[in-house]
N, C-alpha and C positions, 0 to 999 in steps of 0.2 A: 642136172645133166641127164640124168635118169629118165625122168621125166621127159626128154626133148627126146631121147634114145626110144623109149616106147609111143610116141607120136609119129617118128618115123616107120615102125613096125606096123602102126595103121594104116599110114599112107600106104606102104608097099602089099599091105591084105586090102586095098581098095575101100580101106572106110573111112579114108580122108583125104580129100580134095589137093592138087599141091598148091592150089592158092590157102588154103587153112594150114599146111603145112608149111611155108613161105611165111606166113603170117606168126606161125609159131618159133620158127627160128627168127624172125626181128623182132617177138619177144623178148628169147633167149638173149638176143646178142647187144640190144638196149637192156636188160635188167642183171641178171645175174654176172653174166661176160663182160660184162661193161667195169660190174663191182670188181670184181676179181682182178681185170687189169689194170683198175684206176690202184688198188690196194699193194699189189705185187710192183709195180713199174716206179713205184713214187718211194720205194723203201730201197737204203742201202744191201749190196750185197753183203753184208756181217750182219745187218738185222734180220733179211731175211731165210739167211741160212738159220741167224740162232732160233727163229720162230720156227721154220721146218723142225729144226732138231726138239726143241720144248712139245709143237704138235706131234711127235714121233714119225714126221714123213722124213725123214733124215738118220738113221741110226749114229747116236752120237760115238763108236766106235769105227767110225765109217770118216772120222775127222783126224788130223794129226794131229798131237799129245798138244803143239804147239796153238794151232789152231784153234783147238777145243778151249787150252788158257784164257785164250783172248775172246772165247767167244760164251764163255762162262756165267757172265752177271747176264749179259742179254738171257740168254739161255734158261735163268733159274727166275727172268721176270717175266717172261713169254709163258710157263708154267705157273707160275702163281695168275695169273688171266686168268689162261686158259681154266683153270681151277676154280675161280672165282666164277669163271662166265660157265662151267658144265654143269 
């Protein structure tokens, strides 16, 4: 996203065209936007809360006592990944 963020800062300092600009956001929104929604849209809300919380975009104190229970083994297999894949 970075990336599509500083593509638009050259458009707007005139060093890129909005047709290469245009061209770059149907990049963006065929490749990585694409990924990200096919990945987030197809996962339960309990799985992909426990994944936020194992990737820490979720602070797991930020969940009820109860909640966190049931969301506990997701949570400690979403970490062991993430672990494996860092």
């Amino acid at each position: 996203m970075s990336v599509l963020h500083a593509q638009f800062g050259l458009w707007a300092n005139q060093g890129m065209s909005s047709f290469d600009l245009v061209q770059r956001i149907h990049e963006f929104h065929n490749g990585a936007a694409r990924e990200l929604y096919g990945r987030y849209t197809s996962l339960s809300p309990a799985i992909a809360v426990a994944r936020a919380v194992a990737l820490g975009l979720i602070s797991a104190e930020a969940l009820s006592a109860s909640l966190k229970e049931k969301l506990d083994q997701g949570i400690d297999t979403f970490r062991g990944i993430s672990q494996r894949e860092g």
